[in-house]
Phi, psi and omega in degrees: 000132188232148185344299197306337191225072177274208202265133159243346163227156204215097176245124165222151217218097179037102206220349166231036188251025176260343186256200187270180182303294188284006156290269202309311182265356141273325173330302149010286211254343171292309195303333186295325186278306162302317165324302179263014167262295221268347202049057152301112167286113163207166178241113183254127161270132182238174171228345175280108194288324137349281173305318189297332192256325185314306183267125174113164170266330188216137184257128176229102179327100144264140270177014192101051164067068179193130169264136197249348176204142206217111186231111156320173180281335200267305188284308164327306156341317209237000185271123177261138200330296199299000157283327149323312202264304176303341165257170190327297208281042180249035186286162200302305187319308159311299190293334203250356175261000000 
């Protein structure tokens, strides 16, 4: 990538979900240091729900391509797996698609 044209979006599609746990959560977190060293606008698919509220400014639900839950960073702050599971998208078809 050269200077003149730098990176301005950053899509990664399960990008640690091959590796073992302490592989994977540095990866985590070098990505987490590029993203804020680069200002990087990204979209991480995640499948891990842990991860999904752990990582990020805003968390987004999809759903056969209809987003079904849509959360901020203020709000996200406070959110937990079992808050997840208690709401309506926590149907067996969701959770299990």
């Amino acid at each position: 990538m050269s200077a003149s044209n730098p990176m301005k979006i950053f899509l990664l599609d399960e990008h640690t979900a091959a590796l073992d746990p302490k592989i994977a959560n540095f990866i985590l977190e070098l990505t987490q240091k590029i993203i804020k060293e680069k200002k990087l606008t990204t979209l991480m698919v995640r499948h891990s729900m842990k991860q999904a509220i752990d990582y990020g400014d805003r968390l987004i639900i999809l759903h056969k391509g209809k987003i079904v839950f849509d959360i901020s960073k203020e709000e996200k702050a406070k959110l937990t797996i079992k808050h997840l599971l208690d709401e309506d998208l926590a149907s067996d078809e969701l959770l299990l698609n």
